[in-house]
C-alpha positions as a Python dict, from the first residue, in 0.01 Angstrom:
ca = {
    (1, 'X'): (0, 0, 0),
    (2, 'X'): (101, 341, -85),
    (3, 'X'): (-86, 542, -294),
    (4, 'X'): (-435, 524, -144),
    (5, 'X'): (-541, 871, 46),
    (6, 'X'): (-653, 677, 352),
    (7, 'X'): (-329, 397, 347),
    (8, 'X'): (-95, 763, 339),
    (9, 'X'): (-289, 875, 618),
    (10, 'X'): (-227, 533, 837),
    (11, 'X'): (115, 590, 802),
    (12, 'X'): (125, 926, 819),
    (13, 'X'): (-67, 831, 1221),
    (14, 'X'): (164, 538, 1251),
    (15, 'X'): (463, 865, 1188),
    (16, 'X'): (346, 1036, 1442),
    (17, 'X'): (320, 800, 1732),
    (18, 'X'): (651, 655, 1636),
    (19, 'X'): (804, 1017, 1657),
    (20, 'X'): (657, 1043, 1969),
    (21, 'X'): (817, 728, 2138),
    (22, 'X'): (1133, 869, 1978),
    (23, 'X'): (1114, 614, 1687),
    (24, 'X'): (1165, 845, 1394),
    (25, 'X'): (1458, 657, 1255),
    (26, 'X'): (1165, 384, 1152),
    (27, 'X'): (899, 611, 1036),
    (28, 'X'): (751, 555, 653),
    (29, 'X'): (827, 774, 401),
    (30, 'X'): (777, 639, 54),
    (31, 'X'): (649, 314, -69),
    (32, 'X'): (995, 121, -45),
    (33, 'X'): (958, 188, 359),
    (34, 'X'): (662, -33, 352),
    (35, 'X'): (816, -314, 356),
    (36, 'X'): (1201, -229, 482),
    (37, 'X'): (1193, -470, 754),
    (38, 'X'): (1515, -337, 928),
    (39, 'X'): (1388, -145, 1211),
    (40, 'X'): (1265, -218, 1563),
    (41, 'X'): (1092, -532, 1637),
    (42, 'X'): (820, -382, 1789),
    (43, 'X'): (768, -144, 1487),
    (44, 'X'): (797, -436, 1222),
    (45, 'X'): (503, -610, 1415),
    (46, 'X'): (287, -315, 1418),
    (47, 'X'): (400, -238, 1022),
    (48, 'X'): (254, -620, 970),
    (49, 'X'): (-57, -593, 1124),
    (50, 'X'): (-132, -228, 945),
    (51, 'X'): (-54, -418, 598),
    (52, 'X'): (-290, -706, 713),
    (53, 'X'): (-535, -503, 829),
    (54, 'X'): (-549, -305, 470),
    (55, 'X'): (-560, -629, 268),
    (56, 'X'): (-825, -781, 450),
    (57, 'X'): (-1146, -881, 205),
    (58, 'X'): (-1353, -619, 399),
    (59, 'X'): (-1120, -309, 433),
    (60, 'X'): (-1141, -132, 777),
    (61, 'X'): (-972, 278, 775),
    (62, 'X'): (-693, 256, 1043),
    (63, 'X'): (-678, 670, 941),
    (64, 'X'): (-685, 777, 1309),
    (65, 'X'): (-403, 802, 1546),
    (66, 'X'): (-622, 613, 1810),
    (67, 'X'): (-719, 331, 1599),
    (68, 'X'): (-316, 280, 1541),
    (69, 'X'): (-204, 266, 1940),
    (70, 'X'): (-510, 42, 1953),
    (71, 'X'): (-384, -211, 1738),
    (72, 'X'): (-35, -157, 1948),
    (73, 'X'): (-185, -191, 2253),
    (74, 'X'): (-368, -514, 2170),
    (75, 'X'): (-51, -651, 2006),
    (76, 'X'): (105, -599, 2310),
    (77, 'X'): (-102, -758, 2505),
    (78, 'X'): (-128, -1054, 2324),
    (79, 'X'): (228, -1066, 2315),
    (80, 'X'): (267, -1052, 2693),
    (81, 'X'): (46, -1323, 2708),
    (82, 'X'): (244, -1558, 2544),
    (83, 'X'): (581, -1415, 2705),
    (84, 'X'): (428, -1483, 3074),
    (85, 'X'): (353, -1802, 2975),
    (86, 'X'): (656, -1923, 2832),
    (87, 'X'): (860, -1771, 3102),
    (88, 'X'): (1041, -1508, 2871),
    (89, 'X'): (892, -1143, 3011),
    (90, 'X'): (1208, -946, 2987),
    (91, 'X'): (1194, -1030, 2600),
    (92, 'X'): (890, -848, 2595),
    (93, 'X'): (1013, -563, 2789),
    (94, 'X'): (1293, -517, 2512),
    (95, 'X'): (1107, -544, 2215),
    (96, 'X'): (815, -309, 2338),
    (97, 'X'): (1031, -105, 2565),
    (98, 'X'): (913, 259, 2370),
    (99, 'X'): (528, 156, 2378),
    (100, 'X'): (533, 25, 2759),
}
C-alpha cells in the first residue's frame, strides 16, 4: 500500500485535496499513515475506499487528483442518501463539512 509508484501518487492527490479543504493534519506521509485511523471521519472513509479500490482483483490507477474527489463526491452522495432517509442529515453535514 506504500511502495508502489502509482499507490504514492494516490496519496500524494489524496495530500493535496486534503490540504486544500484545510485537512493537512490527516494527510499520508509514510506507510504507518495508511492505516492510522485517528483522523476525520470523512477522511477515514475516503482512506477506505482508496485501499479497496487498490486491492481490487482488477487494479484501477486512482493517480489523478480528479479521479480522488470523484470517489469523494460519490461517497458523499451515497452517504446523503442514507442520512435523508434515516432522518439524520445534520450528521452528514458534520462528517463531510470540508468536502460540502
Amino acid at each position: 500500500m506504500w511502495d508502489c509508484v502509482n499507490i504514492k501518487q494516490s496519496w500524494g492527490n489524496l495530500n493535496k485535496i486534503l490540504v486544500r479543504k484545510n485537512l493537512g493534519n490527516d494527510v499520508i506521509t509514510d506507510y504507518e499513515d495508511v492505516f492510522n485511523f485517528d483522523k476525520s471521519a470523512a477522511t477515514n472513509t475516503i482512506r477506505l475506499k482508496i485501499i479497496q479500490n487498490f486491492i481490487q482483483v482488477e487494479r484501477r490507477t486512482l493517480n489523478s487528483e480528479e479521479q480522488i474527489e470523484l470517489i469523494i463526491t460519490e461517497l458523499i452522495k451515497k452517504e446523503k442518501y442514507v442520512a435523508i432517509k434515516n432522518k439524520k442529515v445534520a450528521k452528514i453535514q458534520t462528517k463531510w463539512k470540508q468536502f460540502l
